[in-house]
N, C-alpha and C positions, 0 to 999 in steps of 0.2 A: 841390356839397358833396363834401366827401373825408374818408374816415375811415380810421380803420386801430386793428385790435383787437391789443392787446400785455397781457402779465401783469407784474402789481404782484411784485417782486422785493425791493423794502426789506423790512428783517426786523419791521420794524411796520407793514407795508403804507402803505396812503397817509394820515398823520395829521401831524398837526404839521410838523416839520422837511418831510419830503417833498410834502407837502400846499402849502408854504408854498412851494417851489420849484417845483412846478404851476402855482399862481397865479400868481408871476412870471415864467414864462416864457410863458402866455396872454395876458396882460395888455401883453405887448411888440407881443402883434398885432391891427390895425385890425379883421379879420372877428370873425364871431363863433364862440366857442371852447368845444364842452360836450363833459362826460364823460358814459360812461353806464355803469351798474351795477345788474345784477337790475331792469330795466328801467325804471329812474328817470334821469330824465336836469340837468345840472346844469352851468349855466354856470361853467366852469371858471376866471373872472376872481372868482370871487368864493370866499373862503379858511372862508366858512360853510358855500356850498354843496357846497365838495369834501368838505370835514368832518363833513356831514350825511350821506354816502353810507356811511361807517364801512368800505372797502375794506382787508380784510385781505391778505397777503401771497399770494402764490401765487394772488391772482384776477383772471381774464380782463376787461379794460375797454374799451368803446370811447371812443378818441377822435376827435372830428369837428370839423372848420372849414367854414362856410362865409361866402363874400364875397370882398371884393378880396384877392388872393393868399393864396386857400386853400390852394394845393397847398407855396409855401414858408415860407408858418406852420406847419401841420403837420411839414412836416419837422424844421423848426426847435426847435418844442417835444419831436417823440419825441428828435431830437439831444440835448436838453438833459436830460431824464429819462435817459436810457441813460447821457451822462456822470454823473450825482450817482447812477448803480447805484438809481435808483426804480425803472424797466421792466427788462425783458429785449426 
C-alpha cells in the first residue's frame, strides 16, 4: 500500500466540481483508491463517498492506493489534482 498526505487547496475544498475530478481520476485505476479525513476513510471511486467526507479547503488528507500498480496510480491521481489546483 502507498499513501501520501497532501492539503485540499480548491477554494471550496473538495465538493462538487473538485470532488468530481477526484473520482475520475481514481476510477482510471485497477487498485483500490480511498481517501481519508478526521479519521473516516472513503473509497475514492465513488463521487458520494468523497462528498460525504465535507473537506473544506486548507485540510490535510490522506490518500492511499493499494494493489496492481499502486505506486503509479498514486502518482498519477496526485498529478492530476495538483494540475486542476484541488492539492497543493
Amino acid at each position: 500500500m502507498k499513501d501520501i498526505q497532501v492539503v485540499v487547496i480548491d477554494p471550496v475544498g473538495l465538493h462538487a466540481r473538485p470532488a468530481t475530478v477526484a473520482v475520475n481520476a481514481a476510477s482510471k485505476c485497477k487498485c483500490k483508491v480511498t481517501v481519508s479525513f478526521k479519521g473516516r476513510t472513503v473509497d475514492m471511486k465513488s463521487i458520494m463517498g468523497v462528498m460525504s467526507l465535507g473537506i473544506p479547503t486548507q485540510s490535510e488528507i490522506t490518500l492511499a492506493c493499494d494493489g496492481d500498480d499502486e505506486e503509479n496510480a498514486l502518482n498519477t491521481i496526485v498529478e492530476t489534482l495538483r494540475a486542476q489546483k484541488v492539492i497543493e
